[in-house]
MDAnalysis code that builds the backbone (N, CA, C; Angstrom):
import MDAnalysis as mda
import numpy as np

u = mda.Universe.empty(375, n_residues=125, atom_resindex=np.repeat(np.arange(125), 3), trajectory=True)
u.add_TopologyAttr("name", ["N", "CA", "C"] * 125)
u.add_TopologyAttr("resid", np.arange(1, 126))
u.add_TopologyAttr("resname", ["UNK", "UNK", "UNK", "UNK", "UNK", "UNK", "UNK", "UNK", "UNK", "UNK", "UNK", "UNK", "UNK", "UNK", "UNK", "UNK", "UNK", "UNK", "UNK", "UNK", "UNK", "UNK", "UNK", "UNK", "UNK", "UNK", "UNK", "UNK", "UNK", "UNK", "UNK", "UNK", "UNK", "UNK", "UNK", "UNK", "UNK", "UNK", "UNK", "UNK", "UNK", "UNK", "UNK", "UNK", "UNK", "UNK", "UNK", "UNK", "UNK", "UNK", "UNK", "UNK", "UNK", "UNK", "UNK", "UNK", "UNK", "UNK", "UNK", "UNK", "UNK", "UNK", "UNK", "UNK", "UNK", "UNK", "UNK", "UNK", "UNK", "UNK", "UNK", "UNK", "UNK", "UNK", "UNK", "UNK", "UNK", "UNK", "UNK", "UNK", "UNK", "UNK", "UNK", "UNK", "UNK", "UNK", "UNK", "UNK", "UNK", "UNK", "UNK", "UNK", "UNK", "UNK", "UNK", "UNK", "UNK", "UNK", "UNK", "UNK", "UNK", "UNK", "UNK", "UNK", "UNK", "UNK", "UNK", "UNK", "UNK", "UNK", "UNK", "UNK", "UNK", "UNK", "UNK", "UNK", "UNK", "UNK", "UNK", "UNK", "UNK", "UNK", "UNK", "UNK", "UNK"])
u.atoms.positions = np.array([
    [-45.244, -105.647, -131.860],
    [-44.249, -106.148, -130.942],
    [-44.804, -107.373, -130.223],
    [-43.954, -108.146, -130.195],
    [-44.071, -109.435, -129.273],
    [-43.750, -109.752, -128.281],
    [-44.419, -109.698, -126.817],
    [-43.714, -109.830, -125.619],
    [-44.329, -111.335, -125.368],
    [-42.893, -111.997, -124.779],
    [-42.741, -113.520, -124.883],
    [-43.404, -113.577, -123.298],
    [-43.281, -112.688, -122.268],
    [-42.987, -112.939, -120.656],
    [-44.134, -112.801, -120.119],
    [-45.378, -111.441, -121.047],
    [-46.474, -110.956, -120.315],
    [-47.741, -112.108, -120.728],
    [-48.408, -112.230, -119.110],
    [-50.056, -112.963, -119.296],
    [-50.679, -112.339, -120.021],
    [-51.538, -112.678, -120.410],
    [-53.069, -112.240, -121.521],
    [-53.128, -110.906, -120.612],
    [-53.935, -110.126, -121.528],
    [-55.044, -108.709, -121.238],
    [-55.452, -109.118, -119.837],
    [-56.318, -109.585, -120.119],
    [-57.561, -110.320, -118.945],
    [-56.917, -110.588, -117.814],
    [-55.709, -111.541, -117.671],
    [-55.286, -111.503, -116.337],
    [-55.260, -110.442, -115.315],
    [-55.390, -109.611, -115.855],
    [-55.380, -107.455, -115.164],
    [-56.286, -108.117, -113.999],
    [-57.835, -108.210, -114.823],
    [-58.970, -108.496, -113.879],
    [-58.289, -109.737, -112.945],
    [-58.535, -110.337, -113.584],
    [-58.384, -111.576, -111.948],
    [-57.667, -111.476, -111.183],
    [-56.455, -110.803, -111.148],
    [-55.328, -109.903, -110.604],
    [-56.022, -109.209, -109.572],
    [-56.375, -108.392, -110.073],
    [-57.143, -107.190, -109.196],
    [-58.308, -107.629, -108.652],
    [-59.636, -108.784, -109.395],
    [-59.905, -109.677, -108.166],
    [-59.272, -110.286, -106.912],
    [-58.266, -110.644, -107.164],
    [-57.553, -111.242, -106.197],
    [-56.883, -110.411, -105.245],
    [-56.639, -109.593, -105.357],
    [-56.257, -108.006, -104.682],
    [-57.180, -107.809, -103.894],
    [-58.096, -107.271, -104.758],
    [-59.293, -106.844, -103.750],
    [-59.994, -107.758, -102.508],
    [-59.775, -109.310, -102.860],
    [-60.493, -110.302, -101.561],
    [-59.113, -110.567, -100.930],
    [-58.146, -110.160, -100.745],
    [-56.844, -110.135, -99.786],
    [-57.419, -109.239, -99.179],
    [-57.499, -107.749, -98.857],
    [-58.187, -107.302, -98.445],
    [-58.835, -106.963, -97.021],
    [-60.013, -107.798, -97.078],
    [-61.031, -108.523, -95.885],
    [-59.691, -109.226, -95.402],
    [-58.974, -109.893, -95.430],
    [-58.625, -110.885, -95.054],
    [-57.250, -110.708, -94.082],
    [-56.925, -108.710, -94.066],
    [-55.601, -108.521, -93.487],
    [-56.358, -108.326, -92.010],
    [-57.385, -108.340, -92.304],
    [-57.524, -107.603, -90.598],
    [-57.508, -109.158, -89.604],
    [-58.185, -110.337, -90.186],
    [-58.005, -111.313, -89.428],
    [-56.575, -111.665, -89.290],
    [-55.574, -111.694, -90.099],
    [-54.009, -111.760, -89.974],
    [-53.880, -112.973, -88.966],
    [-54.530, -114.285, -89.339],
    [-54.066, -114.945, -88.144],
    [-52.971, -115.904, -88.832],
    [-52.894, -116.985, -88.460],
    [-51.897, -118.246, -89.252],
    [-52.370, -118.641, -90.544],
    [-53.626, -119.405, -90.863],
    [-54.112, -119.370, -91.867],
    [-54.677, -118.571, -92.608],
    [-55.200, -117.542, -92.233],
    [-55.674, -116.375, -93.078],
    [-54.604, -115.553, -93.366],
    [-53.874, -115.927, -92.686],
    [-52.091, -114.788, -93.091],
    [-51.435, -115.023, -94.541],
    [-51.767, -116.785, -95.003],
    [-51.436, -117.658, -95.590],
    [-51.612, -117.254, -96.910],
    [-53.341, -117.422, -97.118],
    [-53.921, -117.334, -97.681],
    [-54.042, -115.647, -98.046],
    [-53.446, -114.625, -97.419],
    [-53.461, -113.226, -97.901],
    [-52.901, -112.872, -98.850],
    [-51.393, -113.953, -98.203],
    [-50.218, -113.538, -98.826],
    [-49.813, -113.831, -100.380],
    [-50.399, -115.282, -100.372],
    [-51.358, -115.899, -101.482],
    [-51.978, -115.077, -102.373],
    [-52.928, -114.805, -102.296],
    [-53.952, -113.778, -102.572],
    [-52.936, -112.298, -103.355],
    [-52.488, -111.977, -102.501],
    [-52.006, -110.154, -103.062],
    [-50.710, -110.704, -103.648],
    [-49.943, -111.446, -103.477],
    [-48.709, -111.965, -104.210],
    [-49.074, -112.149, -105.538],
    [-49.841, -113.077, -105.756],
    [-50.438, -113.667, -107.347],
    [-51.391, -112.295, -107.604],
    [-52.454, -111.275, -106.914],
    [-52.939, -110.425, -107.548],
    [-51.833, -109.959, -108.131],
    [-50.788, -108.966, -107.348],
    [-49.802, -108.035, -107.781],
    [-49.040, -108.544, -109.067],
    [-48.796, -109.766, -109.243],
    [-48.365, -110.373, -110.015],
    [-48.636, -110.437, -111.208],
    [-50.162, -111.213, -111.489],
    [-50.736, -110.989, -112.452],
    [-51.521, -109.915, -113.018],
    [-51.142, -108.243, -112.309],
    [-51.409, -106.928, -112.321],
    [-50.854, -106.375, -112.827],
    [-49.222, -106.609, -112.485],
    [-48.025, -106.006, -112.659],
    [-47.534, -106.703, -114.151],
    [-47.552, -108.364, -114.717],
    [-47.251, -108.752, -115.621],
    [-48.186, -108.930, -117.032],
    [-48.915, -108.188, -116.514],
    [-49.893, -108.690, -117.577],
    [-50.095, -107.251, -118.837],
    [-49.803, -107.740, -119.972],
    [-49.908, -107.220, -121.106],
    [-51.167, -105.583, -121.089],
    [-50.807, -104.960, -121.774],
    [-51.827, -103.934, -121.882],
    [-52.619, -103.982, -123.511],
    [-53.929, -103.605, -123.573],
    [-54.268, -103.341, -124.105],
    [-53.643, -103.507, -125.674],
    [-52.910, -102.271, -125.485],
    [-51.839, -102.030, -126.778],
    [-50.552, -101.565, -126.460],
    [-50.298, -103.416, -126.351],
    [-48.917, -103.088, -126.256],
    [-47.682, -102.473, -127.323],
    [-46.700, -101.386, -126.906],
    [-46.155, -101.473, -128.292],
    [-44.389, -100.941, -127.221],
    [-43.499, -100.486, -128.112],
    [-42.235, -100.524, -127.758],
    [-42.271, -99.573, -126.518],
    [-43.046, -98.663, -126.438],
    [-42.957, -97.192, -125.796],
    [-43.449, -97.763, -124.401],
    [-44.276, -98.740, -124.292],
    [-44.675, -99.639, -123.138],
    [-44.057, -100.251, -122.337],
    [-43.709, -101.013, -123.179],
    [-42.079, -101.834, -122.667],
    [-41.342, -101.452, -122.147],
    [-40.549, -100.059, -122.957],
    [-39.795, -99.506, -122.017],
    [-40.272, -98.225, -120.690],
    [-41.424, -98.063, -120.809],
    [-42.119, -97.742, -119.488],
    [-41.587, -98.321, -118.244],
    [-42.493, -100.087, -119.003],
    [-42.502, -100.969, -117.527],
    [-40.791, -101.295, -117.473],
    [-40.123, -101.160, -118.314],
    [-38.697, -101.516, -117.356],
    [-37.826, -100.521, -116.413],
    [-38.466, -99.424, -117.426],
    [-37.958, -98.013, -116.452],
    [-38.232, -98.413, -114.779],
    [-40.043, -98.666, -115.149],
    [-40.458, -98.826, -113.737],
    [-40.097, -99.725, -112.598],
    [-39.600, -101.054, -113.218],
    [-38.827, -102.084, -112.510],
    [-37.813, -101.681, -112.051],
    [-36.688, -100.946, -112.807],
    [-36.076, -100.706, -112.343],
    [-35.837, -99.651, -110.995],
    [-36.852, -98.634, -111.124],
    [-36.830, -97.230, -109.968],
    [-37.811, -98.630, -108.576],
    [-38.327, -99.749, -109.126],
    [-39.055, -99.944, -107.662],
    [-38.204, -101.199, -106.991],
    [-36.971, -101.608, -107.909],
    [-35.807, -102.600, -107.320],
    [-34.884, -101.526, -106.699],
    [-34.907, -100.484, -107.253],
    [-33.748, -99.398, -106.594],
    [-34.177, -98.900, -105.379],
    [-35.822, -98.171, -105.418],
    [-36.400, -98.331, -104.077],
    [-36.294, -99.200, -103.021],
    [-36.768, -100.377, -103.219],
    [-36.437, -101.610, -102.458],
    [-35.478, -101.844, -101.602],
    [-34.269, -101.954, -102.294],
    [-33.031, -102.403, -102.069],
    [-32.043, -101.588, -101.478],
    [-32.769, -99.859, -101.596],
    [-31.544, -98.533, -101.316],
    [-32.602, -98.937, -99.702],
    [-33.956, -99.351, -99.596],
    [-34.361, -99.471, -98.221],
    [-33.981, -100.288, -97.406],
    [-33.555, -101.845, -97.880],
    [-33.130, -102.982, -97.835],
    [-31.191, -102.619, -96.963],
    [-30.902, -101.759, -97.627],
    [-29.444, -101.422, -97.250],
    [-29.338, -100.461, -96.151],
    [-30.364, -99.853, -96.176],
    [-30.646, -99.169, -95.192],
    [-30.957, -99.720, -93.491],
    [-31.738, -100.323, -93.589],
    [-32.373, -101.139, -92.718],
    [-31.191, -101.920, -92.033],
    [-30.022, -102.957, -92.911],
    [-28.828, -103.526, -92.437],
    [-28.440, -102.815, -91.494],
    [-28.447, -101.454, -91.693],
    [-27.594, -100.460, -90.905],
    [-28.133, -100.312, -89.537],
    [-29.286, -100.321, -89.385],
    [-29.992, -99.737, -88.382],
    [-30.677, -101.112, -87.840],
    [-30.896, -101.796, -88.521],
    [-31.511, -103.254, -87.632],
    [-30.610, -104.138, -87.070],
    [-31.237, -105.029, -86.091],
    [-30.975, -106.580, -86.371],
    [-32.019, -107.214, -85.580],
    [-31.144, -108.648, -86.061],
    [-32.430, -109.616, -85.656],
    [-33.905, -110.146, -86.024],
    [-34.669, -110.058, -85.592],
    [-36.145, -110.280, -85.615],
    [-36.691, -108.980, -86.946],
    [-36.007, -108.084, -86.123],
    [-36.373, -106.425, -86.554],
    [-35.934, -106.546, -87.804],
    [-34.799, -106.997, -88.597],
    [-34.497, -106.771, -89.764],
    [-35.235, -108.125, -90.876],
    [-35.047, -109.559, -90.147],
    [-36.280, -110.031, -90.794],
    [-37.433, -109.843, -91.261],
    [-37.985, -109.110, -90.114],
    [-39.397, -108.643, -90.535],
    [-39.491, -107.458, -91.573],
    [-38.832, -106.522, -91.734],
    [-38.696, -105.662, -92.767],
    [-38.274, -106.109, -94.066],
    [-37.074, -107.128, -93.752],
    [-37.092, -108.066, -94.955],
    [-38.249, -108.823, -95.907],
    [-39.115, -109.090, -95.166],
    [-40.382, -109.829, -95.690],
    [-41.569, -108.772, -95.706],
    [-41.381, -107.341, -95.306],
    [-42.083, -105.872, -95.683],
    [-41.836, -105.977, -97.077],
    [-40.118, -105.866, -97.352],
    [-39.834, -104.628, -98.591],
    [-39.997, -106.072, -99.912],
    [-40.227, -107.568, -99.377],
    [-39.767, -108.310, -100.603],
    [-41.498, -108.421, -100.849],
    [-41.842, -108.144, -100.091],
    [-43.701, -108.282, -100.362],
    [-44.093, -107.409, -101.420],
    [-43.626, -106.220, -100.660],
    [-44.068, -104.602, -101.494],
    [-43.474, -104.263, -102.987],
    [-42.142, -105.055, -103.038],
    [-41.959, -104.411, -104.285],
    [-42.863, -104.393, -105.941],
    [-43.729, -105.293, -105.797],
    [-44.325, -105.458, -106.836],
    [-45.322, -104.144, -106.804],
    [-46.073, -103.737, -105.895],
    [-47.068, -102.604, -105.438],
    [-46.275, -101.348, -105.979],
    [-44.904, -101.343, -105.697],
    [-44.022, -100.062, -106.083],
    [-43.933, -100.085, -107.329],
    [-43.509, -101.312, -107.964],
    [-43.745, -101.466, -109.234],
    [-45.074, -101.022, -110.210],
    [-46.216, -101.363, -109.633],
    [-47.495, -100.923, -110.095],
    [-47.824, -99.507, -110.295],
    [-47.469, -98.727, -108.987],
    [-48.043, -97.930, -108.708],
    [-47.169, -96.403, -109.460],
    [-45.795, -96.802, -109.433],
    [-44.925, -96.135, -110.629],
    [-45.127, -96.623, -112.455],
    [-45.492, -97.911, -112.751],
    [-45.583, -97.627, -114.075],
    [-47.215, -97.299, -114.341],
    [-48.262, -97.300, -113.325],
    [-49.528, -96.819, -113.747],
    [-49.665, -95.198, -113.551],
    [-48.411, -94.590, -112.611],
    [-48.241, -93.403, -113.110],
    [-47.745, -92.912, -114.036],
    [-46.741, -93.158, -114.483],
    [-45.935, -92.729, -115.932],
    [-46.467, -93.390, -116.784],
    [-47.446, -94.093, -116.989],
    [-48.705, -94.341, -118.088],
    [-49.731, -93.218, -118.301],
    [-50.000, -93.022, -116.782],
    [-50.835, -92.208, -116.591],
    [-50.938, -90.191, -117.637],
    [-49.374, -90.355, -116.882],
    [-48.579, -89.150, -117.566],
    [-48.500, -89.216, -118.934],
    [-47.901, -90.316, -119.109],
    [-47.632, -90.271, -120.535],
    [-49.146, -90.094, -121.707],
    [-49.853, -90.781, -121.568],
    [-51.501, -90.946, -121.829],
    [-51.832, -89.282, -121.917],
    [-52.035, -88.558, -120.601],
    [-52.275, -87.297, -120.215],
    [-51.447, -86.612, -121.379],
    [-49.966, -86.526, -121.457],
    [-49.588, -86.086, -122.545],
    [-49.906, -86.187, -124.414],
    [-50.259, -87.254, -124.458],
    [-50.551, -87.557, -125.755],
    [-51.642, -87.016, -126.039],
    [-53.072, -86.591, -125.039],
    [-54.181, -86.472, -125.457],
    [-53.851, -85.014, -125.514],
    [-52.888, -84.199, -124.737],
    [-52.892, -82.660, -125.063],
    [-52.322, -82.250, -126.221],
    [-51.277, -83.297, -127.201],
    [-51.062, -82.926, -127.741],
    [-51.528, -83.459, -128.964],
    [-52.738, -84.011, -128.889],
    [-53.691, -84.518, -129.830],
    [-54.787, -83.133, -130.321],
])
């Protein structure tokens, strides 16, 4: 299978380099180091979340779209939520919470149902 959209293997690492030195860098949270965080864990998550596996094949694919999809539905059922109950300042700022996070939701659901799925194959190996 040929995926036209995903970075190389390797991007994983520099990804998750870049993850990891965001980091150090939330506790200073000032103007420029805010900058540069956001920087930082945006492009990690990014190139974490898009980047090709190993062996990629169809059963993968449709993993990660499953997973896109349950962490845009997350997002957005929070996103609608929030309308209800915010305004102002208060709903901006949650706005720029849930548009940050969704990639992390994304991760953290298709490296589980990898996880699972993996776990399954070896028991029934």
């Amino acid at each position: 299978m040929k995926s036209r959209f995903l970075f190389p293997y390797w991007t994983k690492f520099l990804g998750s380099f870049f993850l990891l030195c965001s980091i150090p860098l939330i506790v200073l949270w000032q103007d420029p180091a805010f900058k540069i965080t956001l920087f930082l864990m945006l492009s990690g998550c990014l190139l974490i979340a898009f980047s090709k596996e190993r062996h990629e094949d169809e059963h993968i694919a449709q993993l990660r779209l499953e997973s896109l999809q349950w962490a845009i539905y997350i997002v957005y059922a929070l996103i609608m939520i929030n309308w209800i109950f915010l305004k102002g300042n208060d709903l901006l700022y949650s706005m720029h919470f849930y548009i940050r996070f969704m990639l992390p939701i994304f991760i953290i659901r298709f490296r589980w149902v990898m996880f699972k799925s993996t776990r399954l194959m070896s028991k029934e190996a």
